[in-house]
Residue, then its C-alpha position, 0 to 999 in steps of 0.5 A: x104116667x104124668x107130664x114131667x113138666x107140671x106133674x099133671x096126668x100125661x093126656x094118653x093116659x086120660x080116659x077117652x072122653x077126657x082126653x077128648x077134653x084135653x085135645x080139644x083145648x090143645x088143638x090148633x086146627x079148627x077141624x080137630x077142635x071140632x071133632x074133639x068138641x063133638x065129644x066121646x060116649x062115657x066109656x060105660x054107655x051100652x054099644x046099643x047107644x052108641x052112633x058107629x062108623x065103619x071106616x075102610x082105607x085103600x093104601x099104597x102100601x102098609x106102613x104109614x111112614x112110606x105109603x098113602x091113603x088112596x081112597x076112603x069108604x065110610x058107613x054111618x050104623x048103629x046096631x040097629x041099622x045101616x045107614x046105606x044113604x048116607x054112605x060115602x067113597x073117595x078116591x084121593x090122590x096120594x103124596x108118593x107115586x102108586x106102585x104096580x103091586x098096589x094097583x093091582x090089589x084095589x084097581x085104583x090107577x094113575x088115571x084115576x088120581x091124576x083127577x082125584x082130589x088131595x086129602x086136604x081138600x076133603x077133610x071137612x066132609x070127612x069129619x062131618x061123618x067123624x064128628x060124634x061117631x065111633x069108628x069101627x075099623x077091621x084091623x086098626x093098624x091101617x085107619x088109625x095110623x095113616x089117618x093120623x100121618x095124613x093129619x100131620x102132613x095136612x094140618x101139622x097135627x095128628x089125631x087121637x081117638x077110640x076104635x072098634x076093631x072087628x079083627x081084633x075081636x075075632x082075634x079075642x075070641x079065637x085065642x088058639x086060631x094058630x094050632x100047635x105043630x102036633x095039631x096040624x099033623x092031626x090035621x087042624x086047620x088055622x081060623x083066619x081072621x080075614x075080614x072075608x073069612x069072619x064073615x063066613x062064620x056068622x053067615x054074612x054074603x061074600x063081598x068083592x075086596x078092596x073096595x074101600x066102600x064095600x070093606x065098610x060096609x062088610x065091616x059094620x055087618x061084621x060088628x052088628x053079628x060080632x055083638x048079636x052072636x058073643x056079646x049083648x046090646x047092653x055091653x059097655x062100650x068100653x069093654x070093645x074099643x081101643 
């Protein structure tokens, strides 16, 4: 895909620490020019090498257009080791009123954003975890996209980057998790992909959900078994992220 206009290669189309490249030059906010600068890893440096960090959004709802990030959970690792101590947990205030449905899922009430900060103001804690690190993510459906919206809202620009999405490799490795019609009445069960359930089939301890935090760290377990088990150290990172 090219730019019509110049006839030079769209920056979407761009190997990652390329379109970092790019990114970094086009970007008007000082904040995103930073975590553009601090760069991508070669699209083939090992996962062994590669400095992760679990991310986990509490939203109000599940699309990015309409609902809010109301708190934030983040887990430097590698897979060497989690770093507990540096571990991190907001819970910021969104722009659009908290549903009851949403409440009751992950606890967050009125009382607890009525004192919480905007997003905005956290923002440079935040990409000083982002800065030089690769989020791993379960389903990227949900940190990617309002991430991105809540950039847009706050600095007038979105964001671009690669995830590490442990549902989607439960996904790869579980092609027909779905049994046919004549498979149920044999009575084979669906696999679920849940962050919960994956753990169970690595032997991970049971984790109270939606807890932004304790999602993050669930999930960075998760990845470290995910590679042990399926992959190597030595696999490209390239070959895992998206």
């Amino acid at each position: 895909m090219s730019d019509a206009s110049s006839g030079e290669p769209s920056v979407h189309s761009l190997p990652w620490p390329e379109q970092y490249q790019a990114l970094a030059r086009q970007s008007k906010s000082p904040i995103l020019k930073a975590f553009y600068e601090s760069g991508c890893p070669s699209p083939d440096t090992p996962i062994s090498e590669v400095r992760m960090l679990a991310i986990d959004f509490e939203t109000t709802g599940l699309d990015a257009s309409q609902h809010s990030i109301v708190s934030i959970g983040l887990v430097p690792f590698t897979l060497d080791g989690i770093q507990l101590s540096q571990a991190k947990h907001w819970v910021v205030r969104p722009k659009l009123p908290l549903h009851q449905t949403s409440v009751t899922i992950h606890g967050i009430t009125h009382s607890d954003i009525d004192k919480a900060p905007d997003l905005e103001e956290i923002l440079g804690e935040l990409f000083s975890y982002l800065n030089g690190r690769i989020p791993v993510v379960h389903y990227r459906n949900i940190e990617r996209p309002f991430l991105d919206v809540a950039l847009q809202w706050r600095l007038g620009e979105g964001i671009r980057f690669p995830v590490l999405d442990t549902m989607a490799i439960e996904a790869h490795l579980h092609p027909d998790r779905n049994p046919s019609r004549w498979q149920k009445l044999l009575g084979k069960k669906p696999v679920s992909i849940r962050l919960a359930d994956s753990r169970l089939r690595y032997g991970l301890p049971h984790y109270a959900a939606h807890n932004a935090l304790i999602d993050a760290m669930a999930t960075a377990e998760l990845l470290q078994a995910q590679v042990l088990h399926h992959f190597s150290r030595e696999t490209r990172v390239a070959d895992l992220w998206l």
